[in-house]
C-alpha atoms as one frame of an Amber mdcrd trajectory, in Angstrom:
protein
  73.417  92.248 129.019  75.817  94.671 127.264  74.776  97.096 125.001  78.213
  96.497 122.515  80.221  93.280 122.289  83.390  94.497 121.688  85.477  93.407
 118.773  89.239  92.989 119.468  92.269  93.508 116.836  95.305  90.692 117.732
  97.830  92.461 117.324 100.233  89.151 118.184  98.609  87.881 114.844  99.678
  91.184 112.750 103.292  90.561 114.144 103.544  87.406 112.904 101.567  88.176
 109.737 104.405  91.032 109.474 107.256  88.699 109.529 105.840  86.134 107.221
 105.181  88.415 104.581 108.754  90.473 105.574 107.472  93.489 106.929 110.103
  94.310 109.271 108.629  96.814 111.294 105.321  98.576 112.582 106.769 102.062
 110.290 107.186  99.526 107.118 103.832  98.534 107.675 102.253 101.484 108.338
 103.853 102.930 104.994 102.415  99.768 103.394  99.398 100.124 104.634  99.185
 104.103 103.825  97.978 104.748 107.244  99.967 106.811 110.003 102.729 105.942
 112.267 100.706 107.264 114.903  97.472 105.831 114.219  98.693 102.413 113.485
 101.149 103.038 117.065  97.913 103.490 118.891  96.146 100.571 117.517  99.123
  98.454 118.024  98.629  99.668 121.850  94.844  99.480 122.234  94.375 103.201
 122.598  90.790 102.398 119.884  90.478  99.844 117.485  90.771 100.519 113.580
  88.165 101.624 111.163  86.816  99.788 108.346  88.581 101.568 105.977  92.541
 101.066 107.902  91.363  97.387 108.977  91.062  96.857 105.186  94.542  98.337
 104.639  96.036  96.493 107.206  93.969  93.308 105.741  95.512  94.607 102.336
  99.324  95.126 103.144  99.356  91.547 104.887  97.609  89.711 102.825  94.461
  88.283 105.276  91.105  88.917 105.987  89.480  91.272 108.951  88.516  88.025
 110.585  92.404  87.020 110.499  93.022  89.845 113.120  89.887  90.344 115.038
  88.449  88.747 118.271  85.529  88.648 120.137  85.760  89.501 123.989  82.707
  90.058 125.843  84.717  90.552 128.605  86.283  94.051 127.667  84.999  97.134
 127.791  83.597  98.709 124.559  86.553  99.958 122.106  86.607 103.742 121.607
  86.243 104.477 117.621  89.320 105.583 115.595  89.892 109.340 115.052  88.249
 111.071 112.326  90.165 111.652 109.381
């Protein structure tokens, strides 16, 4: 049995959230959002998932709950933390 169960962020479902609510781009959101270009670049790319704190920005700039844009997959490797601040 593994230790962590890893938590996934869908980024497919922030894309469409993003054009639903207009946000025409990953910069537009990330300005939305108040969270970096880069950060936001490497979560759209897997590099490590988001803390609490940018998952609720994210949740907050599109309008949806954490739940919205996370997955369970037992099958992945544990996600390395975001960088500290």
């Amino acid at each position: 049995m593994k230790a962590l169960m890893p938590i996934v962020l869908i980024w497919d479902e922030i894309e469409r959230l993003m054009e639903l609510r207009g946000i025409s781009s990953r910069d537009a959101l990330a300005a939305s959002a108040n969270i970096s270009k880069s950060t936001l670049y490497k979560m759209s790319k897997g590099k490590f998932q988001p803390s609490m704190a940018n998952l609720g920005k994210i949740c907050a700039a599109l309008e949806c709950q954490p739940g919205d844009l996370l997955r369970f997959d037992p099958d992945l490797p544990p996600p390395t933390s975001s960088p500290p601040k």
